[in-house]
LOMARTI-255710 format. One record per residue (C-alpha): residue in one letter; x, y, z. Coordinates in steps of 0.2 Angstrom, whole numbers, padded with zeros to 4 digits, always signed. Layout:
<rs>
AXYZ;...
</rs>
This chain:
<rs>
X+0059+0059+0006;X+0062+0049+0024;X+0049+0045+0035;X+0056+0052+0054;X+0042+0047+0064;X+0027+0035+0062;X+0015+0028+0074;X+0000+0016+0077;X-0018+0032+0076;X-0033+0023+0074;X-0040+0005+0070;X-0056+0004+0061;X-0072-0006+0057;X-0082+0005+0052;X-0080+0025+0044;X-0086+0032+0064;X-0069+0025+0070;X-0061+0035+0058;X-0048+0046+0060;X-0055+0066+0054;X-0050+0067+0034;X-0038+0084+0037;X-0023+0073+0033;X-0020+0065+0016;X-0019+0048+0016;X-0011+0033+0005;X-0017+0015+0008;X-0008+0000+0003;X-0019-0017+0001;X-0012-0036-0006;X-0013-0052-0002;X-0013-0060+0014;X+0004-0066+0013;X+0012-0055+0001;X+0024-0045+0014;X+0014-0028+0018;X+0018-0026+0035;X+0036-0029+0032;X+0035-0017+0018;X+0028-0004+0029;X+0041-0005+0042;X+0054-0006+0030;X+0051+0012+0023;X+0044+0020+0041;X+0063+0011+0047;X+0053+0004+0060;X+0056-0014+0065;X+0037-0016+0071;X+0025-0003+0068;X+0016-0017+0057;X+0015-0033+0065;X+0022-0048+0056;X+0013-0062+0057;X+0014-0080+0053;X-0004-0081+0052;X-0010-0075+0033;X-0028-0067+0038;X-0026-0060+0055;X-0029-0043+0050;X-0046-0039+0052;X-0046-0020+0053;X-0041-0003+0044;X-0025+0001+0053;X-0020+0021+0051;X-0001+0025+0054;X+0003+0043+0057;X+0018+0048+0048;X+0028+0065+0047;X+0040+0063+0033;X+0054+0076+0028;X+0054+0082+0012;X+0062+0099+0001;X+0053+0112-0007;X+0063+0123-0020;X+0078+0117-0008;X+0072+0121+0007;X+0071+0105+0022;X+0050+0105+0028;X+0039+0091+0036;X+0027+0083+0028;X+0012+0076+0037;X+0001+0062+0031;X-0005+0046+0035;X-0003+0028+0029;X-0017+0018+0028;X-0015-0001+0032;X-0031-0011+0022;X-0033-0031+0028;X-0025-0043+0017;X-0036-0053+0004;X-0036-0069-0003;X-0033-0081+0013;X-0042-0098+0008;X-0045-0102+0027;X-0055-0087+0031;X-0072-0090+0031;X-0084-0083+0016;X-0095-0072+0026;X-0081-0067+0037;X-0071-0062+0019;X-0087-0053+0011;X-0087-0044+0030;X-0070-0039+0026;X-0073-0036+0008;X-0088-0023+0013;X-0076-0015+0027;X-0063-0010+0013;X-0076-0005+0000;X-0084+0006+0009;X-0067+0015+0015;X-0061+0017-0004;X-0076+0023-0010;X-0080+0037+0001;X-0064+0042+0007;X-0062+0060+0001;X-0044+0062+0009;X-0036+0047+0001;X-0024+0050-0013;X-0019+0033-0020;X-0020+0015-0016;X-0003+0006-0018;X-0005-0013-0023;X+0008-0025-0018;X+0009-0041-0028;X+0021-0057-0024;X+0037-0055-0040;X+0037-0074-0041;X+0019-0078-0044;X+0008-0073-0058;X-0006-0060-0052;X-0021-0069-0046;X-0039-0068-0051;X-0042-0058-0035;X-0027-0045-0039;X-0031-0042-0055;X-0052-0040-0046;X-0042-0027-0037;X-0032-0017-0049;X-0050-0015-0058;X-0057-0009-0044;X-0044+0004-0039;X-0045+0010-0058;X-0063+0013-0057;X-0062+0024-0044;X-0044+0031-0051;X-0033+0024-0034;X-0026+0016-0048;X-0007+0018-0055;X+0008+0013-0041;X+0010-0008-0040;X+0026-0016-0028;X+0031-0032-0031;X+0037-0038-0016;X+0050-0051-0011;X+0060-0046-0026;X+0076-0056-0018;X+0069-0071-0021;X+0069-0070-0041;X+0087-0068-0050;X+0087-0050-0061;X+0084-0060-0077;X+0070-0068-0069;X+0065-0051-0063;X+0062-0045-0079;X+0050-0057-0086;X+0039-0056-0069;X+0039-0037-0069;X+0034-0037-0087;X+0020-0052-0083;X+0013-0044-0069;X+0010-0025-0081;X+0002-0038-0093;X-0011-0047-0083;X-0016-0033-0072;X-0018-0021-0086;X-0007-0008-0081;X-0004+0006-0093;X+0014+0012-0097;X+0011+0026-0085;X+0009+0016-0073;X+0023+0013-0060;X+0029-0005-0053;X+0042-0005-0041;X+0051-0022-0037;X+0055-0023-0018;X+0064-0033-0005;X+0061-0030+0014;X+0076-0043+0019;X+0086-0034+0004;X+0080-0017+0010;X+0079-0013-0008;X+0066-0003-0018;X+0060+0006-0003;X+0069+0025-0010;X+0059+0023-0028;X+0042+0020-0016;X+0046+0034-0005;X+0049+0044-0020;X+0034+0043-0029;X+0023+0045-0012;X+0034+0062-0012;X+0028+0067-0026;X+0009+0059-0023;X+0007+0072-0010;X+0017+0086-0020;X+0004+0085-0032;X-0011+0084-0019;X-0003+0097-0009;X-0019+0108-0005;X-0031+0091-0006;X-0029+0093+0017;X-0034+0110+0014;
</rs>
């Protein structure tokens, strides 16, 4: 699958500024530093659709990127609509804790009522042991079966021998099963991005009459 066109729908507080739920959806959520928007702009091959910043925390809203994507089906070139869903970034010591319980509400309240939204993809830093608050995460998404498809990001940073023993540390302390899929990535490396846009193909394969 490649993403041919993606743009900037809709930023959200609140479930009234929400797009309508006819196209399926597949959020990504981490930790404020852990390298989402360059993620997201390395497999939409857009150098800016996400905003980069150099301030963990800035994101305050639900961000929802309309994608067309192409795709085969029995051989045969089609387009593929959905959207990707762009969650605020937790974890960020110099946010405030009412202003991170607001936040915390703001994103509970989209992944439990979100009838349209397929899958939850967790992004994770390769060089750090999962914290507290990921592993709080992964729970979560498993309750409400969002569950299933980790990244580790910054996956250049870590030598392949390395990469082994973080991959195999991460599956461990956040509980993933063996069906469960983690996929190192590097946005500077532009590596790992096919093995994502693989298995959201296939996400929306399976959920192909979930817009219906």
């Amino acid at each position: 699958m490649k993403i041919t066109a993606s743009k900037l729908e809709t930023v959200a507080v609140k479930p009234a500024q929400y797009p309508d739920t006819a196209v399926r959806e597949i959020a990504f959520a981490g930790r404020s530093n852990v390298g989402k928007s360059s993620l997201l702009n390395l497999i939409t091959g857009r150098k800016s659709l996400a905003r980069v910043s150099g301030n963990p925390g800035k994101t305050r809203t639900i961000n929802f990127y309309a994608c067309e994507a192409q795709t085969e089906i029995d051989g045969e070139p089609c387009t593929t609509e959905f959207r990707i869903v762009d969650l605020p970034g937790y974890g960020y010591a110099k946010v405030s804790r009412a202003e991170s319980e607001k936040w915390g509400e703001m994103m509970e309240s989209y992944l439990e009522n979100r009838e349209n939204l397929l899958k939850v993809v967790q992004l994770v830093d390769i060089r750090h042991k999962p914290s507290a608050q990921d592993v709080q995460m992964y729970d979560y998404l498993k309750y409400y079966g969002l569950d299933g498809i980790v990244v580790a990001t910054k996956a250049d940073k870590v030598s392949n021998n390395e990469k082994t023993k973080c991959l195999k540390e991460i599956r461990s302390t956040l509980g993933m099963s063996k069906s469960d899929i983690i996929i190192p990535c590097s946005a500077l490396k532009r590596t790992g991005d096919r093995e994502l846009l693989n298995t959201i193909e296939k996400l929306l394969e399976e959920n192909n009459g979930s817009e219906e």
